[in-house]
C-alpha positions in Angstrom: 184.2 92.8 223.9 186.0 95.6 226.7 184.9 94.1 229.9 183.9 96.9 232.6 185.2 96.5 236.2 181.7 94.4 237.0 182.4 92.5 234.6 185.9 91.5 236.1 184.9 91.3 239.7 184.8 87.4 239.9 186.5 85.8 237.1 186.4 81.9 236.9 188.0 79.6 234.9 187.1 75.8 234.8 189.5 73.1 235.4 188.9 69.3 234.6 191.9 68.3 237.1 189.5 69.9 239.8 185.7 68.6 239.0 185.7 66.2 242.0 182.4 64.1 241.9 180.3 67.2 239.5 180.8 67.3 235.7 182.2 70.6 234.3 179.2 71.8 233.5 177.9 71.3 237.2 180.8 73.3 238.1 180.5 76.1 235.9 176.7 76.1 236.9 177.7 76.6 240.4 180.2 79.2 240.0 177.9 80.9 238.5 175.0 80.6 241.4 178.2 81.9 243.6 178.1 85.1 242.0 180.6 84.7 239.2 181.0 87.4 236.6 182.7 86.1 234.1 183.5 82.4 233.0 186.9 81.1 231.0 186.2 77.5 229.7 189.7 76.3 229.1 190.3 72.7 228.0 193.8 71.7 227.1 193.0 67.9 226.3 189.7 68.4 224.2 189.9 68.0 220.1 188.6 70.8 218.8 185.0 69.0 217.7 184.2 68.3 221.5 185.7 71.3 222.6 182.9 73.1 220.5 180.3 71.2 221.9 181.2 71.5 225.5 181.9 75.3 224.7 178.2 76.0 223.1 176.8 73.8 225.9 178.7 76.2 228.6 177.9 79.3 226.7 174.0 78.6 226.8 174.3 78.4 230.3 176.4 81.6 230.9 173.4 83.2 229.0 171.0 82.3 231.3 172.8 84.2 233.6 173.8 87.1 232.2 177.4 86.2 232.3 179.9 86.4 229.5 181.7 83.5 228.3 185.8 83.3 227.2 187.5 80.6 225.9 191.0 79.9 226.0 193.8 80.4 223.1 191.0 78.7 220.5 189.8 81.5 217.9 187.6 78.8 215.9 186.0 77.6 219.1 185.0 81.1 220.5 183.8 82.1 216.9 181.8 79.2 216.4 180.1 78.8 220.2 179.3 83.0 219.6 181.5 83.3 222.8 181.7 87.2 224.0 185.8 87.1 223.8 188.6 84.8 223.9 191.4 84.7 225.9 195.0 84.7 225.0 198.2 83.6 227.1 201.5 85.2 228.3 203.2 82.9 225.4 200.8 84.9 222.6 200.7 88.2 223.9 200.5 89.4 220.1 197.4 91.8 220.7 199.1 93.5 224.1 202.4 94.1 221.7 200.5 95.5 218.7 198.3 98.1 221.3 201.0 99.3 223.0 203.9 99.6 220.3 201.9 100.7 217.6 197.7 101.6 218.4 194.5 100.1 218.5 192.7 101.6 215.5 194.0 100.6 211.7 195.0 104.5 211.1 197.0 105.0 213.6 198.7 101.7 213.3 199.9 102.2 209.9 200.6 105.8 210.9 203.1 104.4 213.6 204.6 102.2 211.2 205.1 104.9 208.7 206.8 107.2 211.1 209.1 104.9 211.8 210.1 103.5 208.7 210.7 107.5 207.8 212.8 107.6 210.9 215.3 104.5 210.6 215.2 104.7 207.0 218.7 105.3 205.0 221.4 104.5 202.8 218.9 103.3 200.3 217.3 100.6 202.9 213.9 100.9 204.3 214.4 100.2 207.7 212.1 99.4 211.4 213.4 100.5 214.9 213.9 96.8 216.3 210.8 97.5 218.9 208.3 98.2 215.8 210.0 95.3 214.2 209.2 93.5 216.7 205.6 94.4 217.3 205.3 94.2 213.4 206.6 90.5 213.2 204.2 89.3 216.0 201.3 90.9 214.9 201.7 89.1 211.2 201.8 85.8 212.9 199.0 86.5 215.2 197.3 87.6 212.0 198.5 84.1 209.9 197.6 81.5 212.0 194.5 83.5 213.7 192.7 85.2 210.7 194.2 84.0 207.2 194.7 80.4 208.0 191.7 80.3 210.1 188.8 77.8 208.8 186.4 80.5 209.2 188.2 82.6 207.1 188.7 80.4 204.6 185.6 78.8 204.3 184.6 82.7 203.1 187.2 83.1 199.9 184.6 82.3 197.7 182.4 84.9 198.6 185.3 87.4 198.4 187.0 86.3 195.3 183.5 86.3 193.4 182.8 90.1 194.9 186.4 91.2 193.9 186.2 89.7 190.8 182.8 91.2 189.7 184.1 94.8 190.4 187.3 94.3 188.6 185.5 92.8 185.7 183.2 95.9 185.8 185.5 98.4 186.1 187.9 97.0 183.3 184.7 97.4 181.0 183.7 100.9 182.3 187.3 102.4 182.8 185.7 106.2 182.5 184.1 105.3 186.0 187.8 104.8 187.4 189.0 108.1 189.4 191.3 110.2 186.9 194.8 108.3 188.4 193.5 105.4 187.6 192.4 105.8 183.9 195.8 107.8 183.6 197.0 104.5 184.6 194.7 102.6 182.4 196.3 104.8 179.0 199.8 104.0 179.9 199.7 100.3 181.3 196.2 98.9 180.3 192.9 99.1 182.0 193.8 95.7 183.8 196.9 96.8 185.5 194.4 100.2 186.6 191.7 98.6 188.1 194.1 96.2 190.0 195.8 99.1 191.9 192.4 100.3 192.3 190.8 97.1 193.6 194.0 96.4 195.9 193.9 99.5 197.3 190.4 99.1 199.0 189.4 97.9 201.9 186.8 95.8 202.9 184.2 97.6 204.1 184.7 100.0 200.9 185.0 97.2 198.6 181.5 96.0 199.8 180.1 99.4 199.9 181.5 99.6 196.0 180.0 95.9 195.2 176.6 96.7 197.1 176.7 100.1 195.1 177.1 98.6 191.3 175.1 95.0 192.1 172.9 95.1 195.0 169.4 97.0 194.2 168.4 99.9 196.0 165.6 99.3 198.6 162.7 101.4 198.1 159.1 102.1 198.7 156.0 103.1 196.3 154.2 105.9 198.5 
């Protein structure tokens, strides 16, 4: 979520060390009777399972309020408790990097990178300034650990290799549908290798568009 200055204007974040005689959900309830804005539950001891149940306990309670809830460097944690953001630390500043080295949206991220491939490029060697570089590497390892390896994601590659897998198998068997690149690719290297480079070369939200397109029915109404 972007947080608006209200949002910001008393930011608290919980620490077991500090407690005293109330539990931590005491404290968080009376921060938030104080007039906080916005609540960081950060536990640094806590496996992950107790972690999540302390976190969806804490985020019921900032909903009563009308306060959002962050939790610290844990993506599965924040995901799973439905928590409005999660918070990273000067160590990971992997999304700061990306934004200011090479853009917030997709396009003009790959657009940055392009441009500067183009302009360090020679000699036969595709080359990065070492900023981009840089930005590139962290991003990639922000992306890794948070997104590829994540649980969440993973539990979900089932889902996505039986969608991909349906419109390459239906595409290989109606290669006239193809655009005309890809059944020129189809003549010369076979319709697999055609409606691979077609299938890699979409992205998510088009691939489920394509998938909803060719399997899903359309809804409609008798009048």
């Amino acid at each position: 979520m972007k947080c608006d200055k209200h949002t910001m204007l008393l930011y608290a974040v919980t620490d077991r060390a500090w407690v005293g005689e109330q539990t931590l959900y005491q404290q968080v309830e009376s921060a938030l009777k104080g007039g906080a804005t916005c609540v960081q539950l950060r536990e640094k001891q806590l496996g992950d399972a107790d972690f999540l149940q302390e976190a969806i306990q804490i985020h019921a309670l900032c909903q009563q309020y009308g306060v959002p809830l962050f939790i610290n460097d844990n993506v599965d944690v924040a995901v799973k408790c439905h928590a409005e953001g999660i918070h990273v630390g000067q160590s990971d500043m992997a999304a700061a990097k990306v934004r200011e080295r090479v853009g917030e949206r997709n396009s003009v991220r790959i657009n940055s990178i392009l441009t500067d491939i183009i302009a360090h490029s020679g000699d036969g060697a595709l080359k990065m300034s070492p900023e981009m570089q840089e930005a590139v590497d962290v991003f990639t390892d922000f992306m890794y650990q948070g997104v590829y390896y994540n649980p969440i994601a993973k539990g979900e590659e089932r889902k996505v290799q039986n969608i991909l897998g349906s419109i390459w198998e239906y595409y290989v068997n109606h290669i006239d549908e193809l655009p005309v690149v890809y059944q020129s690719i189809a003549d010369d290297e076979g319709p697999q290798r055609a409606v691979c480079d077609y299938v890699s070369g979409m992205t998510d939200s088009y691939a489920l568009e394509v998938y909803s397109e060719l399997f899903i029915p359309a809804a409609w109404t008798i009048k």
